[in-house]
C-alpha positions in Angstrom: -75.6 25.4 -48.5 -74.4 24.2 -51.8 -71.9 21.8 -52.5 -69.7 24.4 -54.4 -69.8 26.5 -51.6 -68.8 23.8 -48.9 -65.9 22.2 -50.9 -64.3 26.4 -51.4 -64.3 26.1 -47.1 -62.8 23.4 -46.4 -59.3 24.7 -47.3 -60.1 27.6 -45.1 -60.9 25.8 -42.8 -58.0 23.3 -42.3 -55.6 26.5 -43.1 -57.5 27.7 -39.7 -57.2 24.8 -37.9 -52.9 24.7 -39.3 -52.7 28.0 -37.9 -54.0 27.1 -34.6 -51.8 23.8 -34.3 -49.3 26.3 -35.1 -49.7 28.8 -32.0 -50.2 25.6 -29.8 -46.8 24.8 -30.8 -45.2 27.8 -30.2 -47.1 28.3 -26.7 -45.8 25.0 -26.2 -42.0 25.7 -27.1 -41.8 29.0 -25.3 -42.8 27.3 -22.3 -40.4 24.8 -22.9 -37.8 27.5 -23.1 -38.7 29.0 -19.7 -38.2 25.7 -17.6 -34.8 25.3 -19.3 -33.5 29.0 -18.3 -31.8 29.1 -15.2 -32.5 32.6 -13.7 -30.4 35.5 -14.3 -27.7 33.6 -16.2 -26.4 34.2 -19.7 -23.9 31.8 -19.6 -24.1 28.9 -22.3 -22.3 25.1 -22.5 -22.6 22.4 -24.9 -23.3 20.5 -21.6 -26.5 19.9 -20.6 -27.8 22.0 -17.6 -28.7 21.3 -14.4 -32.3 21.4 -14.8 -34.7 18.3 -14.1 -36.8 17.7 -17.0 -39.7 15.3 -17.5 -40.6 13.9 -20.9 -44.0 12.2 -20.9 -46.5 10.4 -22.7 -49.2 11.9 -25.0 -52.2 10.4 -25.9 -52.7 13.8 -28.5 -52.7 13.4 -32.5 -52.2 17.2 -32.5 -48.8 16.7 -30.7 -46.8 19.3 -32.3 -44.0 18.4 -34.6 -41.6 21.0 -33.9 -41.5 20.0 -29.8 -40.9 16.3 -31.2 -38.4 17.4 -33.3 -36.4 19.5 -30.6 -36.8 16.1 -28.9 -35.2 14.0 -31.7 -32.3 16.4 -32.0 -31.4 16.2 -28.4 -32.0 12.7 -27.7 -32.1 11.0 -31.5 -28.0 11.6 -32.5 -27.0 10.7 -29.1 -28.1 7.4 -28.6 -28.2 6.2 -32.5 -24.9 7.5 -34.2 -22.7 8.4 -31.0 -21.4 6.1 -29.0 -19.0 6.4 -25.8 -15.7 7.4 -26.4 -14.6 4.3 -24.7 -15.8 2.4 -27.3 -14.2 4.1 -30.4 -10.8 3.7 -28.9 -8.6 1.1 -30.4 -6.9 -2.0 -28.2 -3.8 -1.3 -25.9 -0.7 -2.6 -27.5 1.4 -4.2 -26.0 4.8 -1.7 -25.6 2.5 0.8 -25.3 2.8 3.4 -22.2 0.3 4.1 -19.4 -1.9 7.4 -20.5 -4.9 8.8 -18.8 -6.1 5.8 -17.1 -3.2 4.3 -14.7 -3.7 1.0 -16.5 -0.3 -0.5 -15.5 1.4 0.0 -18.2 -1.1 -1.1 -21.4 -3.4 1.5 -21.2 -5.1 2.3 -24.4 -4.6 5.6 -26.2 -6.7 8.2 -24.8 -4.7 11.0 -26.9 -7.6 11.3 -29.9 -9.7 12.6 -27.4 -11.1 16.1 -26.8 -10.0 17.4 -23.9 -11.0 20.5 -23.7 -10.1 22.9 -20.5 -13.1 22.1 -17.8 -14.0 24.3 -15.1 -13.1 23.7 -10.9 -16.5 22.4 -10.3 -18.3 19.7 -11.7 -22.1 19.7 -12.3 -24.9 17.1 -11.5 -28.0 16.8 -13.3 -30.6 14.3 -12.4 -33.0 13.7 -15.2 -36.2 11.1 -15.6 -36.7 9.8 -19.6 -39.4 8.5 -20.4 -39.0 6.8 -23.5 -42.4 5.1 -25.1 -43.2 5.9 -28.0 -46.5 7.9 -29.1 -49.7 6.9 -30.2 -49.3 7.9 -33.8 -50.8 6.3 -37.0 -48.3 4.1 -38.7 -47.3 6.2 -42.1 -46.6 9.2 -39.3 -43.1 10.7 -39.4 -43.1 11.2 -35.8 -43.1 7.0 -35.7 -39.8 7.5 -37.4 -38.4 10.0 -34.8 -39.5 7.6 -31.4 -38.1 4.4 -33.2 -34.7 6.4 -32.5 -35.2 6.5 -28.6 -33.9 3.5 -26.0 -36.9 2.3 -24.9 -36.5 2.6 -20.9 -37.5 4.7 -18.4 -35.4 5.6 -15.3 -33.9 8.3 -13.5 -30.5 9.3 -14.2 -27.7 11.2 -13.4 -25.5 13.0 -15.6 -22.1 14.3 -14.6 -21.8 16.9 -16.8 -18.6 17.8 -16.0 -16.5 14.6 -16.3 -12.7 14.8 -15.5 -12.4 13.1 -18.8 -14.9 12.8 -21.4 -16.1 16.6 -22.6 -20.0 15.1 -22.6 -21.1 13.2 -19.0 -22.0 9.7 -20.0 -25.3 8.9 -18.1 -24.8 6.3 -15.7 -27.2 4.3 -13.5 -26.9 0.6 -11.6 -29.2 -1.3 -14.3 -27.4 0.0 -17.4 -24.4 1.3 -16.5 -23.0 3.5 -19.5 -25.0 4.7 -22.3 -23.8 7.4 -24.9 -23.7 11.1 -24.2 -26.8 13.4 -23.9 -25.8 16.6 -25.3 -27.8 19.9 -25.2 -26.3 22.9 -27.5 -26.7 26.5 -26.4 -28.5 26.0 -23.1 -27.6 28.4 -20.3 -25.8 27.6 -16.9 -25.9 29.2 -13.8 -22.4 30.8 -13.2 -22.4 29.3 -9.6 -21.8 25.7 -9.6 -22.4 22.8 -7.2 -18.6 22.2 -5.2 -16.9 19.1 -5.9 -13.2 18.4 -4.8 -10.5 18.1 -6.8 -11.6 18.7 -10.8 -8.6 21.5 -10.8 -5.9 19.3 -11.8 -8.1 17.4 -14.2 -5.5 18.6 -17.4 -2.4 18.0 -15.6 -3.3 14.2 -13.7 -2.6 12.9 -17.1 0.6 14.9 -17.8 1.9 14.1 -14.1 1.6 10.0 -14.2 3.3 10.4 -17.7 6.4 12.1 -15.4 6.3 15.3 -17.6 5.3 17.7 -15.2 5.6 19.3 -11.8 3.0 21.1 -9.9 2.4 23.6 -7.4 1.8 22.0 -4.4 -0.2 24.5 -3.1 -4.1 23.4 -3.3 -5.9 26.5 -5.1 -8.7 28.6 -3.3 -12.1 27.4 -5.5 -14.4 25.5 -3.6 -17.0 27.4 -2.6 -18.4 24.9 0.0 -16.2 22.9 3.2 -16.6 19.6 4.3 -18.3 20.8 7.8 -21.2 22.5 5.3 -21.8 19.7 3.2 -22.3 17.2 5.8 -25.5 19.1 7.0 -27.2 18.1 4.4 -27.1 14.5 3.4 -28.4 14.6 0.1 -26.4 17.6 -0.9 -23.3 15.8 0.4 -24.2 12.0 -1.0 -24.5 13.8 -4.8 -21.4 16.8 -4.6 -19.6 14.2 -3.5 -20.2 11.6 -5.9 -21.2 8.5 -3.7 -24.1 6.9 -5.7 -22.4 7.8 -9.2 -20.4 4.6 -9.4 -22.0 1.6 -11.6 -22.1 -1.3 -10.0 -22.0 -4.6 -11.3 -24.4 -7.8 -10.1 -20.9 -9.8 -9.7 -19.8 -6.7 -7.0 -23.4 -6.9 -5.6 -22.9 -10.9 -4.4 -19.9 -10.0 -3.3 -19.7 -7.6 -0.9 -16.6 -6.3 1.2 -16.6 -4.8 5.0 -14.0 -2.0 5.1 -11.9 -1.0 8.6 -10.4 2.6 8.8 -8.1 3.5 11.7 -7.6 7.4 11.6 -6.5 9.9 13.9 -6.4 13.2 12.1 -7.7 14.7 8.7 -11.0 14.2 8.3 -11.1 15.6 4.9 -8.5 13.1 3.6 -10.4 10.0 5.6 -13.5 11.3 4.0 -11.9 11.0 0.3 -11.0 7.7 1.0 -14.2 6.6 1.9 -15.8 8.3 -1.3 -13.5 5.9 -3.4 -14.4 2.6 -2.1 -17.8 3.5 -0.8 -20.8 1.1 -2.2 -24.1 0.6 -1.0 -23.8 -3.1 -0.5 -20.3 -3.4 1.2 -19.8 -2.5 5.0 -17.0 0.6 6.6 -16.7 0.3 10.0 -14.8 3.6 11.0 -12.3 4.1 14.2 -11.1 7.5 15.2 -8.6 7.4 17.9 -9.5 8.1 21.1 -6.5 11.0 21.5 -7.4 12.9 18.0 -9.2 16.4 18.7 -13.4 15.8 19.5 -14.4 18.0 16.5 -12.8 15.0 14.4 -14.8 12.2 16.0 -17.7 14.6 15.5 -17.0 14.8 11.9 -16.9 11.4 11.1 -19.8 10.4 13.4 -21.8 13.1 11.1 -20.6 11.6 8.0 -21.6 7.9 9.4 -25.5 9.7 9.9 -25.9 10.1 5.7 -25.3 5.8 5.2 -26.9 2.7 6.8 -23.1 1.1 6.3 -21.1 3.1 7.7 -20.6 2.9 11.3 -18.3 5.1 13.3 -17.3 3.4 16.4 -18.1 5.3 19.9 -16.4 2.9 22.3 -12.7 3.9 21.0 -9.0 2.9 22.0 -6.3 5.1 22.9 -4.0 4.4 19.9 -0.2 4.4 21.0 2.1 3.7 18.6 3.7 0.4 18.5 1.3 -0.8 21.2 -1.7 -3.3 21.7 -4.1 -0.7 21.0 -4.2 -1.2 17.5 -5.1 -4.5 17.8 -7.6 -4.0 20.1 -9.1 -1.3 17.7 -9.1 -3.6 14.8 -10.9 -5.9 16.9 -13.6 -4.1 18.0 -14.3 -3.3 13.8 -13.8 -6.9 13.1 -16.7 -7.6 15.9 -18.9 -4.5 14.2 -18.5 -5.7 10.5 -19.9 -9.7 11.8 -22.2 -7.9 13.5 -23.5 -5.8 10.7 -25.8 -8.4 8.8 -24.1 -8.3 5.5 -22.6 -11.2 4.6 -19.6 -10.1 2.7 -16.7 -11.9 1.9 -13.7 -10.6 2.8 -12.1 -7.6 5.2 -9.9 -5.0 4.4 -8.3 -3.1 7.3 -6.9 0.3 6.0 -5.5 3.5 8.2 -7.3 7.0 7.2 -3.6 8.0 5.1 -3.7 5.2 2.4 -5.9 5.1 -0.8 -6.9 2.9 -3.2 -5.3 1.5 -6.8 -8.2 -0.3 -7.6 -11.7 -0.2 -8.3 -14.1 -2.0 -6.4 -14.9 -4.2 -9.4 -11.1 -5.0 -9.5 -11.0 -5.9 -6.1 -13.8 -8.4 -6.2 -11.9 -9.9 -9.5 -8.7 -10.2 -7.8 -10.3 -11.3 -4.6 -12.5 -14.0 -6.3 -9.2 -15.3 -8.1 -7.5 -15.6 -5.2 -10.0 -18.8 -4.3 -10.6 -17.9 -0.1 -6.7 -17.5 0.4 -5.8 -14.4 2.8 -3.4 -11.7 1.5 -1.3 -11.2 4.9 2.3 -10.6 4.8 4.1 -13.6 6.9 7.9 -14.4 7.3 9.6 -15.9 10.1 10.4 -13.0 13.1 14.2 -11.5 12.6 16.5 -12.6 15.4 17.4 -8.8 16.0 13.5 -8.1 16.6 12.9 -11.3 19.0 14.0 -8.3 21.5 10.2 -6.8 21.6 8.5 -10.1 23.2 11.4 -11.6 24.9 10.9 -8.2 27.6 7.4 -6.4 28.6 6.5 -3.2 27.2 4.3 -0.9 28.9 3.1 2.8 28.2 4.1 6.0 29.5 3.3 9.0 28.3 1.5 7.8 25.0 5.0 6.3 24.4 5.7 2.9 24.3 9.0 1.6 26.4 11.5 -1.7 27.8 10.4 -2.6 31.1 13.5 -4.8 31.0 11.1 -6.8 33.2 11.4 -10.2 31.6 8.3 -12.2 29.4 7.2 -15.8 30.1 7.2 -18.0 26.9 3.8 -18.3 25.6 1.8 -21.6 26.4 2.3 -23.1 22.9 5.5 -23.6 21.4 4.3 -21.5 18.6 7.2 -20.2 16.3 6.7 -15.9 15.8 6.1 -14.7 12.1 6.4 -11.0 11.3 4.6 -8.6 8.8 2.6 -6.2 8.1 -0.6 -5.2 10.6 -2.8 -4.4 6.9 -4.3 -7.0 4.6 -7.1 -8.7 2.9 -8.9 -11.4 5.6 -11.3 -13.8 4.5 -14.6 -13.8 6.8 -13.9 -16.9 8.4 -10.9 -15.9 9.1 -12.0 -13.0 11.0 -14.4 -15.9 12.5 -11.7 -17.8 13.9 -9.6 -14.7 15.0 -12.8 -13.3 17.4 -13.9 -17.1 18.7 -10.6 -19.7 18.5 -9.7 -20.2 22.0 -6.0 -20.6 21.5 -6.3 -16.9 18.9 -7.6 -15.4 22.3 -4.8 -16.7 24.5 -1.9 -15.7 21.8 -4.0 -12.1 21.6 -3.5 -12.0 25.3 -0.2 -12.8 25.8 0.8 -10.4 22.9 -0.7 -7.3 25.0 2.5 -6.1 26.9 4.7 -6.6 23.6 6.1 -4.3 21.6 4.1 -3.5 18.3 2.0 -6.5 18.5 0.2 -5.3 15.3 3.2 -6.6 13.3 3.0 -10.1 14.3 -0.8 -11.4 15.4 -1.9 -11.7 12.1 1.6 -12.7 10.3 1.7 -15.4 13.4 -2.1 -16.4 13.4 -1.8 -16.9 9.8 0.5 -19.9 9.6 -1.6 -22.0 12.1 -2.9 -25.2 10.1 -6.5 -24.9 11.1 -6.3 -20.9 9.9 -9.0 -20.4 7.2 -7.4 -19.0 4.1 -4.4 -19.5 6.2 -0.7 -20.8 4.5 2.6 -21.7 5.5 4.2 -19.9 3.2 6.1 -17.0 2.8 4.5 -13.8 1.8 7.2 -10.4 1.4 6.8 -6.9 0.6 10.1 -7.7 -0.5 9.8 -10.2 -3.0 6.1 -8.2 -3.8 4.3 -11.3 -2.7 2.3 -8.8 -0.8 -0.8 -7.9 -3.0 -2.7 -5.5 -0.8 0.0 -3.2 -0.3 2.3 -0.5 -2.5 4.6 0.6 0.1 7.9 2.4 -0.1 10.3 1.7 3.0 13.6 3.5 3.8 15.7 0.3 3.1 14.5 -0.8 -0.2 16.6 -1.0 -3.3 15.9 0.1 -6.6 12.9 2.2 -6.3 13.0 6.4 -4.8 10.7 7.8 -2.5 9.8 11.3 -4.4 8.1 12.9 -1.0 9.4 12.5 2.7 10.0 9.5 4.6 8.0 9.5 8.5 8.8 6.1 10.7 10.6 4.6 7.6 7.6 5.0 5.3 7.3 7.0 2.4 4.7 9.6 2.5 4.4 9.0 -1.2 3.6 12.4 -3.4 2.8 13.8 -6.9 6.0 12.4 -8.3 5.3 9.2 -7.0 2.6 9.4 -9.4 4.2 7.3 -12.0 5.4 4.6 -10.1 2.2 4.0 -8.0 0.6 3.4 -12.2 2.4 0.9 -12.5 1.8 -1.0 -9.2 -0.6 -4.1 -9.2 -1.4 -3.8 -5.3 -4.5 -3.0 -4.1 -3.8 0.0 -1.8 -0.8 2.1 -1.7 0.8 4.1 1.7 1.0 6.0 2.9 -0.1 9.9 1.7 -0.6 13.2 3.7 -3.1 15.6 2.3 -1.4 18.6 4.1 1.9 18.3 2.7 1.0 16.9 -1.1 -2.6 16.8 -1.8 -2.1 16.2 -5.6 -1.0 12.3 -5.6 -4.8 11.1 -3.8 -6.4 14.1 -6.2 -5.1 12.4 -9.2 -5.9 9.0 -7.9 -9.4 9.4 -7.0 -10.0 11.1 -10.5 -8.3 7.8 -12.4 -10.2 5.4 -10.0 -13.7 7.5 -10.8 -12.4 7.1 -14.8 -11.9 3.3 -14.8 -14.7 2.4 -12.6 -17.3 4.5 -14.9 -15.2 2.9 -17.7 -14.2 -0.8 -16.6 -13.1 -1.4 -19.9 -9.7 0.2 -19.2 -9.1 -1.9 -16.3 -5.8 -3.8 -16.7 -5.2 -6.6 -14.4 -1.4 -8.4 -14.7 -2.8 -12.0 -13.5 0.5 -13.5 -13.9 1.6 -10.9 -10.8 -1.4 -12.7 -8.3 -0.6 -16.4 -9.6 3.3 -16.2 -9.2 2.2 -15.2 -5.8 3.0 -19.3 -3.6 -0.1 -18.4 -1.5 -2.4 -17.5 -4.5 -0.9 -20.4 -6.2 -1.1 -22.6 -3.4 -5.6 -21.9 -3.1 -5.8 -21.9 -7.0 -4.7 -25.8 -6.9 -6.1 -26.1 -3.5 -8.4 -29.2 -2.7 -11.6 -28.2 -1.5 -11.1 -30.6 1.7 -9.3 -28.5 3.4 -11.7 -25.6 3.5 -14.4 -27.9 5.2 -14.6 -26.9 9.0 -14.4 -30.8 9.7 -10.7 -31.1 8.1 -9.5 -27.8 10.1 -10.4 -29.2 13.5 -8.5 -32.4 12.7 -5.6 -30.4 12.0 -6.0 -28.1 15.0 -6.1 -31.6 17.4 -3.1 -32.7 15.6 -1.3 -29.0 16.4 -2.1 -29.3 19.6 -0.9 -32.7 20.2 2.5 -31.9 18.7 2.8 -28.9 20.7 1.5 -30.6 24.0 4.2 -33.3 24.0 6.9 -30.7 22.7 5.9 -28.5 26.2 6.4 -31.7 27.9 10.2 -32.5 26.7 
């Protein structure tokens, strides 16, 4: 063939081979089209759908342009010109008020932000990026387009639907937030995955800012029950949120073992346990023994999804103001030692109370308080010395006088009073389930009247105690950290819901006050008569733990605290086992020839 005739077909050709490469690439994007069209739906959402997509490696030089370019413009302007909102906001001042995030009164201004109306569900998205780039020669624009991409690979999951944020921020344990993903004009299905409490997403902010008052009433829009979920593990773990929350390597070495005492409400026990649940920490559940069977049932279903959390079978018949509560904390305190983690402290919480804090905060406040205890202690009121001076027995799951009279115990050992909830360091908990003279004070506390209020205030104060003190700590003076708590007889602060037993049953208007608290827990709430307060609490404790940065912690409130003080300064000597026998011999002594006199 001559030259001439060769050189006049190669444009032809390579204009055959373009148009080829051209219906490859079109094969290639309608295809691309199908898997992201959920069927029968016609709905659209600048969020990106629930659909798993997997973005691979090619070896091909003929990759087509247009399917890397649809690429760049979802993933390119995300990660290289958008960051997280959290990031663009400017620092808190310092008279500035509490907004979104309950952050205790410096909370940074969250009012620039879009919040656009969001829908009563929330949806998940799982997706897997693969993230290295192609084999392309070096002058290739598509080098150009890769060199925008993070260069990882991971699953992750998106929650699309953030309370806050109108884009999900993809979050996973190694990387914690990255910026937004968003997806323009791809359909959703009209029928979303459930997921509790995303209705009062506008109005949380509006109610801890004491502008408005809501309906009580808890609206009619999830389309799936608690009793459903929990047949299916995986559906329940992701609905309900309990492997979204980051978590930090400074959580991860140090873990926490939880105690719940409950008797009623599974749903509401269930929503605590979503809050503080993590993967490395330990729950140790106890339903009482009088509460209906389909509640223990529920809970022991819940226990099946998790390898930590453990729903006790042997259970106590709780009466109030009797030993029973002890004896149930004890057999948690014997579960959590038993459970092979080694965590470092134990919080024991009824199934009404809910958190203030993060996890992350509560392993910063915890690690700052230096292996001190949080118990409340003062020395027992004269006018109470009543319920150990007589024996108490039961009748009719009611507790009542004997008028039979009470032995002293053994030890001249001088009664302290508080509350029964706390924060117990773990060798604490050691010395409470092995120290011979623990076990006979235990003992001799069973025919009082609410024991619960005095073993640990009492046990506290003993010398050898680890992360024991002397001195005084009072929900009074709020030298109390673990607890917000609003009692019929204090001064200067209203109980918006209903007092039961003295306590406020704090509600929605208690909103603003509870922002403002340092404590760790708050109680007590009751979903049936105002399900809003823990609603708008689990949605600002899910905000500032995928957003730490808006965590405020007053650390002047712990240190002006004399037993936080007190381990801050604390020689290291007297945590050594060596110096706590020495002072237990010396106890003993004192109180052996005081028995004598």
């Amino acid at each position: 063939m001559p030259l001439r005739s060769v050189t006049l077909l190669l444009p032809a050709g390579v204009a055959y081979v373009m148009i080829l490469l051209f219906v490859w690439d079109s094969i290639i994007l309608w295809t691309s089209s199908l898997l992201l069209m959920p069927g029968g739906s016609t709905q659209t959402s600048s969020t990106i759908n629930p659909q798993l997509l997997k973005f691979t490696k090619t070896n091909s030089k003929n990759s087509t342009q247009s399917l890397l370019t649809t690429r760049h413009n979802a993933f390119s302007k995300a990660f290289t010109e958008h960051l997280h909102f959290v990031t663009k906001l400017p620092e808190p001042s310092p008279n500035q008020s509490p907004d979104m995030s309950p952050g205790y009164g410096k909370s940074a201004n969250l009012k620039s932000m879009d919040t656009s109306p969001l829908t009563e569900n929330r949806i998940f998205q799982r997706w897997e990026v693969e993230t290295v780039p192609l084999q392309t020669p070096k002058r290739s624009p598509r080098n150009k387009l890769h060199k925008s991409f993070p260069k990882r690979k991971s699953w992750v999951i998106v929650d699309a639907q953030h309370p806050y944020p109108p884009d999900g921020p993809i979050l996973n344990e190694v990387h914690e937030i990255i910026p937004n993903i968003t997806f323009p004009d791809i359909p959703v299905p009209a029928q979303q995955p459930c997921h509790p409490n995303t209705y009062l997403s506008e109005q949380c902010k509006s109610l801890i800012q004491n502008k408005e008052t809501l309906d009580l009433s808890k609206p009619e829009t999830k389309p799936c029950s608690l009793n459903d979920l929990i047949k299916n593990c995986s559906r329940f773990r992701l609905v309900h949120g309990y492997d979204d929350a980051p978590i930090t390597k400074e959580e991860r070495k140090f873990p926490l073992a939880f105690a719940i005492k409950m008797h009623t409400s599974p749903i509401q026990a269930e929503q605590l346990l979503r809050v503080i649940y993590r993967s490395h920490n330990f729950y140790c559940i106890h339903v009482d023994k009088k509460a209906a069977d389909w509640i223990f049932k529920t809970m022991e279903r819940i226990s099946r999804c998790f390898d930590n959390v453990h729903v006790l079978v042997r259970r106590e018949n709780v009466v109030y103001a009797s030993y029973g509560v002890i004896a149930a904390e004890l057999k948690c305190m014997k579960a959590s030692m038993n459970a092979g983690i080694k965590w470092k402290y134990y919080l024991n919480l009824s199934g009404q109370e809910f958190p203030l804090r993060t996890n992350y905060e509560i392993v910063k406040i915890l690690k700052y308080f230096n292996g001190a205890n949080d118990i409340e202690t003062f020395d027992l009121p004269r006018s109470q010395e009543w319920r150990y001076n007589v024996k108490h027995r039961i009748r009719e799951d009611k507790m009542y006088n004997s008028q039979e009279a009470k032995t002293e115990f053994k030890y001249n050992l001088p009664l302290s009073k508080g509350s029964a909830y706390g924060m117990f360091t773990r060798g604490f908990i050691q010395f409470i389930l092995k120290d011979e003279i623990v076990q006979k004070f235990l003992e001799w506390l069973q025919d009082t009247y609410s024991p619960d209020e005095t073993a640990w205030a009492t046990l506290n104060t003993l010398p050898w105690a680890p992360g024991g003190y002397s001195t005084e700590s009072r929900h009074t003076f709020d030298t109390h950290a673990s607890r917000a708590v609003i009692w019929d007889w204090d001064h200067g602060v209203t109980c918006h819901g209903k007092h039961v037993r003295s306590v406020c049953v704090l509600g929605s208007r208690d909103l603003p006050w509870l922002a403002l608290r340092q404590n760790i827990f708050a109680n007590k709430f009751d979903i049936d008569y105002d399900p809003v307060a823990i609603d708008c609490l689990e949605q600002f404790i899910n905000f500032r733990t995928k957003h730490p940065k808006f965590s405020q912690i007053d650390w002047k409130y712990f240190l002006n605290m004399p037993h936080v003080a007190h381990y801050r300064t604390q020689n290291r000597t007297e945590s050594v086992e060596t110096f706590q026998q020495e002072q237990k011999q010396t106890w003993l002594n004192r109180h052996e020839r005081d028995s004598k006199r």
